[in-house]
LUMKE-244410 format. One record per residue (C-alpha): z, y, x. Coordinates in steps of 0.2 Angstrom, whole numbers, plus 5000, padded with zeros to 4 digits. Last residue first. Layout:
% residues N
ZYX ...
***
This chain:
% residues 554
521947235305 519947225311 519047275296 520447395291 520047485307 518547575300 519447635286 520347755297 522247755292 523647895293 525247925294 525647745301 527347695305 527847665286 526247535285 526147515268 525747725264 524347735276 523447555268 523547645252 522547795263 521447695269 520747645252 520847835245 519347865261 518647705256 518447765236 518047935242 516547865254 515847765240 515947885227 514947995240 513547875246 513247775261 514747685266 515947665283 514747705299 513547815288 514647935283 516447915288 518247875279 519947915282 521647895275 523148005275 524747975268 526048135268 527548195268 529048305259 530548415261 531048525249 532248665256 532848765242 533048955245 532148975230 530648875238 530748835256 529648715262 530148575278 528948535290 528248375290 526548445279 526348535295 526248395308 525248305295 523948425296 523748445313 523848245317 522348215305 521348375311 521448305332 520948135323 519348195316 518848275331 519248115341 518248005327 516848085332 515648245332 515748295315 514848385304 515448405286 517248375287 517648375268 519848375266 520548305250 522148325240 523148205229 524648275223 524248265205 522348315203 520748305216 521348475224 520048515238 519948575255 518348585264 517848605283 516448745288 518148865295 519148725303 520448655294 522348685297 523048845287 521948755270 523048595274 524548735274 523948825259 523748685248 525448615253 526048795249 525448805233 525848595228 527948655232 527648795219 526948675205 528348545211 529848705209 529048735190 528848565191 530848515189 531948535204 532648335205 531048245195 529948365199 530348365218 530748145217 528848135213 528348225227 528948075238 527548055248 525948175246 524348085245 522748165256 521048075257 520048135272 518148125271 517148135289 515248165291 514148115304 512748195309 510848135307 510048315305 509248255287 510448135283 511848235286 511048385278 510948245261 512748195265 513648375267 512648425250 513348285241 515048315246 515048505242 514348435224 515848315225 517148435229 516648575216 516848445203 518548365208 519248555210 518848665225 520548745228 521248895218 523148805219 523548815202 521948835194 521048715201 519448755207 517448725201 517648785181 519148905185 517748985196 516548985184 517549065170 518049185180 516249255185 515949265170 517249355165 516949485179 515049465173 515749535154 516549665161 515249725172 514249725159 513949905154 512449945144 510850045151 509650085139 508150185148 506850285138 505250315147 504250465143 502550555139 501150425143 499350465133 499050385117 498250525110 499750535098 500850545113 501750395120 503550335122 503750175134 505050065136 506750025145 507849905141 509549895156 510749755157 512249845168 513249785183 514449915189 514449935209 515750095215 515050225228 516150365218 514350415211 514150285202 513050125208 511950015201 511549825200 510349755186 509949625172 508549655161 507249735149 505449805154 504249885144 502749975146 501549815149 500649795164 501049955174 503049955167 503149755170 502549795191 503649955191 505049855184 504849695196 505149825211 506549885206 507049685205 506649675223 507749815230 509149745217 509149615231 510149715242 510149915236 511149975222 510250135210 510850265207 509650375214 508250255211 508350325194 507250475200 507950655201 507350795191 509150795180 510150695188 511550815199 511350955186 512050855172 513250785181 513550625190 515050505184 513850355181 514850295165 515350455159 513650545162 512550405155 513850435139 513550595137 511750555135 510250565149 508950735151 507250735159 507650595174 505950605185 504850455183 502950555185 502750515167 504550585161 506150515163 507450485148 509050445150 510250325139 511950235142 512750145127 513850225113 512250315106 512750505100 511650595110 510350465110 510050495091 508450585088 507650475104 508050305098 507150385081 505750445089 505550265096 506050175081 504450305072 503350225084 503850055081 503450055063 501850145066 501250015077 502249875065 501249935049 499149985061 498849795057 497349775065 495449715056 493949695062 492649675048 490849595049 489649645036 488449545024 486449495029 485349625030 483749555036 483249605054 482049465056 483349355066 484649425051 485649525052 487549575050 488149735046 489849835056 491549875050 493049915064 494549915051 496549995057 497549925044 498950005034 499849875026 500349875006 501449714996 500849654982 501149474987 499449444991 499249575000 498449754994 497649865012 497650015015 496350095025 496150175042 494550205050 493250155061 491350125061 489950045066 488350125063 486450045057 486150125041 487049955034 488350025041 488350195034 488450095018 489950005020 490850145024 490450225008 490950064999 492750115005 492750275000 492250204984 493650084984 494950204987 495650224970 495550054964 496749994979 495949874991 496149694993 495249624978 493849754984 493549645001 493049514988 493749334984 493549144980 493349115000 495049195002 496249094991 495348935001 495549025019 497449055013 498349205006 499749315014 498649465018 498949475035 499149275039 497549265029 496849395044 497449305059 497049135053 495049195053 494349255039 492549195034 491449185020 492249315008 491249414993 490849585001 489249594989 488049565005 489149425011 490549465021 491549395037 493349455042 494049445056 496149485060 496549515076 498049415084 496649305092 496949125090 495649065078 494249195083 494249135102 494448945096 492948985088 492049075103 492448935115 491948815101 490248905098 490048905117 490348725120 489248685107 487648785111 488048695131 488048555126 486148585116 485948645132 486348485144 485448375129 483948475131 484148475149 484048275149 483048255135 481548175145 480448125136 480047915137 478547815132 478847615134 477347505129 478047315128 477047185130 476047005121 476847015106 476546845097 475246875084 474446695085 473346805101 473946955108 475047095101 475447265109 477147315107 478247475105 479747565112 479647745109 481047815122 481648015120 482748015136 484348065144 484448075163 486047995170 486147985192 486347855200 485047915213 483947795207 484047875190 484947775175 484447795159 485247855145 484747865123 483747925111 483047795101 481047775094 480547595086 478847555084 477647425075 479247295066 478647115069 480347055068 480446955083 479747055095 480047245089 481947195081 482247095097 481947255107 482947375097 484447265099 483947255117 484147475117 485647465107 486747335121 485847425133 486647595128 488347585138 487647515151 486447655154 484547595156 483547555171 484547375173 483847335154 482047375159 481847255172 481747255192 480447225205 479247305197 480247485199 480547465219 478447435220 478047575210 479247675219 480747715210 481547915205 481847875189 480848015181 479548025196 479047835193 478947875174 477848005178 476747915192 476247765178 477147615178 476547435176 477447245173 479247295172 480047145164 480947185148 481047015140 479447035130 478747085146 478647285152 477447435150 477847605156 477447785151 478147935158 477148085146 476448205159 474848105159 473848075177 473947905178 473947835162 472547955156 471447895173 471647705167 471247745149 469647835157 469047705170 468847585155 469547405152 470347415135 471747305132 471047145121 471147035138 472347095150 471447205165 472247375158 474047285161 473547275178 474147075184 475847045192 
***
């Protein structure tokens, strides 16, 4: 490809061809098609080519692919359109792969019957001008959102205190909105009376101080808050005063809260629940009567002791340790927690403890709550079991006996055991109720639980699915032997007569079995085998009990 410098028209002196080499500004020259025909070493160095790499390929493969389609629109207008210069910001692509923004002037220099005989290209890189102009913008956002969700209310002013900024925080305090605010004056806030101590403080600041104080504040509604304000000016670049920036707290709730603190403390005498108090090094100070009556320790016995004297060890070791960590960061702790009273018995109380400070905001005391829930966990705990067993036999009920189930198949995957399901139905029950009545069945069902309970090994499961139909979970098994040895236990003592009310009931049982994995591979599948083989039990009147694997072959 020819030197552009050598073209005819172009000026053919050792100058130009010195300026284009040594300038700073990258310059290139390219075809009406984008052809690179010349580059000089800054525009090489931008794109990171050799002058030979970079002739070899065209201006639309140097640029982002996103912007080519804007830079060859620019690039028609210049050729075809006759237009002198056309300047775009947009990406190239550094050999590296790398994005480098530029300033581009794209414009042409025409040869004879004013047909365009090349593109001049001059770029600026914009690349760190682009990263810090980002960067300005990420900040300012970062600040924003900073101002937008801080519980502090910010408040900017002009010279004459008329509004330009309030962040949600401070409209949220005064009950108005940015619109009600930008219409309106620090003044329109603040009583009558105390606007000239007010403007007073203003002025020191424009002197150069910040300052703080308390002041009270109108909202929109009429209603008054006390407000801690930090005010300072604002300048401008040449030191200009400009308006004032205003922090502002709502001191209502700190003062709110410190007054339910001394009042929790006026009246812990006569508080129904359980209170003491412990001083800054965690010593018990005094406790109400009713701390004494619940824990049965006297007066005597607490006072200068620490909590942990009560205190249950076990896992409340680690919730103790919990209420240190929340009392450092925060001053407050509420919970759930075991203790003990002095006779060694375990009551379960939800405790609340926070913090009492002085006036110089140093640490005076902690006031504990504790309440009594042991009653309410004993309920608790009551309720769930009569969730999980049956009530009359206080076996696992249906829902107990397919969580256990699940467990047994997911170890069994995992250690690749088998597990055996027994399916219990009792034979001629029916006729107890019908003879004795089901106060007589209900008792009858007690001792069938019991004796299936009597013959199981310790990790085995018993269940009541409903009715007579019991269940036994054999979580690990060896083989069908094991199994067997537990089938022929069970019926031996179901044979054997029960006596109720010197009444002698006599009863049986068909038993079917299934396994996991040789018979099925989930739960409902396994029961559903397991009841199966038992059906098969009770047609066969020689047969106690089936194994579902043998139906296949009878």
């Amino acid at each position: 490809m020819d030197n552009v410098f050598n073209k005819s028209g172009v000026a053919e002196t050792a100058l130009a061809q010195a300026l284009f080499k040594q300038s700073t500004v990258a310059v290139g020259f390219c075809t009406p098609k984008g052809k690179w025909i010349q580059a000089n070493p800054a525009l090489l160095q931008l794109l990171g080519f050799t002058e030979k790499e970079l002739l070899n390929t065209d201006l639309a493969r140097s640029v982002h692919f996103d912007d080519r389609s804007a830079v060859r629109h620019y690039l028609e207008n210049i050729t075809q359109h006759n237009q002198s210069e056309r300047q775009l910001e947009h990406r190239w692509i550094h050999k590296d792969g790398s994005v480098i923004w530029l300033s581009a002037s794209y414009m042409f220099v025409s040869g004879g019957n004013e047909q365009p005989d090349y593109i001049v290209v001059l770029a600026q890189n914009m690349t760190a001008h682009k990263a810090a102009l980002k960067n300005l913008a990420d900040r300012e956002a970062w600040y924003r959102q900073i101002l937008e969700s801080t519980r502090e209310g910010v408040w900017r002013l002009d010279e004459n205190f008329k509004t330009c900024y309030a962040n949600p925080a401070l409209c949220s305090m005064l009950g108005s909105d940015i619109q009600e605010l930008s219409h309106l004056s620090l003044l329109d806030f603040v009583a009558e009376e105390e606007q000239p101590a007010l403007i007073q403080q203003l002025k020191l600041n424009k002197q150069g101080y910040a300052n703080q104080y308390d002041i009270e504040l109108i909202r929109k509604d009429g209603g008054r808050m006390i407000a801690t304000v930090v005010s300072e000016q604002l300048s401008s670049a040449s030191g200009m005063h400009t308006g004032f920036v205003i922090g502002v707290i709502d001191s209502s709730k700190r003062h709110q809260m410190e007054d339910e603190l001394r009042l929790s403390e006026a009246v812990y005498l006569n508080a129904g629940d359980a209170i003491y108090i412990t001083d800054a090094n965690g010593k018990i100070v005094k406790a109400n009567p009713a701390f004494y009556q619940l824990t049965g320790y006297s007066v005597s016995e607490t006072v200068g002791q620490s909590p942990m004297m009560f205190r249950a060890g076990g896992e409340n070791d680690h919730t103790c340790q919990l209420i240190l960590q929340r009392m450092r960061e925060s001053g407050c702790w509420e919970g759930e927690i075991y203790n003990r009273k002095k006779n060694g018995e375990l009551f379960c109380a939800w405790e609340n403890i926070s913090t009492v400070k002085d006036d110089t905001g140093n640490l005076r005391y902690h006031v504990s709550i504790l309440t009594d829930i042991s009653g309410i966990k004993k309920q608790q705990q009551q309720l769930n079991f009569l969730a999980h067993h049956d009530p009359l036999t206080r076996l696992p009920n249906r829902t107990l006996f397919f969580a256990n189930l699940n467990q047994s198949l997911r170890v069994s995957r995992r250690n690749r055991h088998a597990v055996a399901l027994i399916f219990i139905d009792l034979d001629d029950f029916k006729p107890v109720n019908d003879r004795y009545g089901h106060h007589i069945g209900d008792e009858v069902l007690k001792v069938v639980a019991e004796r299936i309970q009597d013959s199981v090994r310790d990790e085995d499961t018993v269940a009541r699915l409903g009715g007579d139909e019991f269940t036994i979970l054999m979580p690990s098994v060896m083989d069908q032997d094991d199994v067997q040895q537990l089938v022929d236990r069970v019926h031996q003592v179901l044979k054997q007569t029960i006596l109720i009310n010197e009444l002698n009931v006599s009863i049986g049982a068909s038993l079917g079995v299934s396994m996991y994995p040789n018979d099925v591979e989930d739960e409902y599948a396994l029961l559903q085998a397991a009841d199966k083989a038992m059906y098969r039990a009770k047609q066969h009147e020689d047969r106690h009990c089936v194994f579902f694997s043998d139906m296949a072959d009878s």
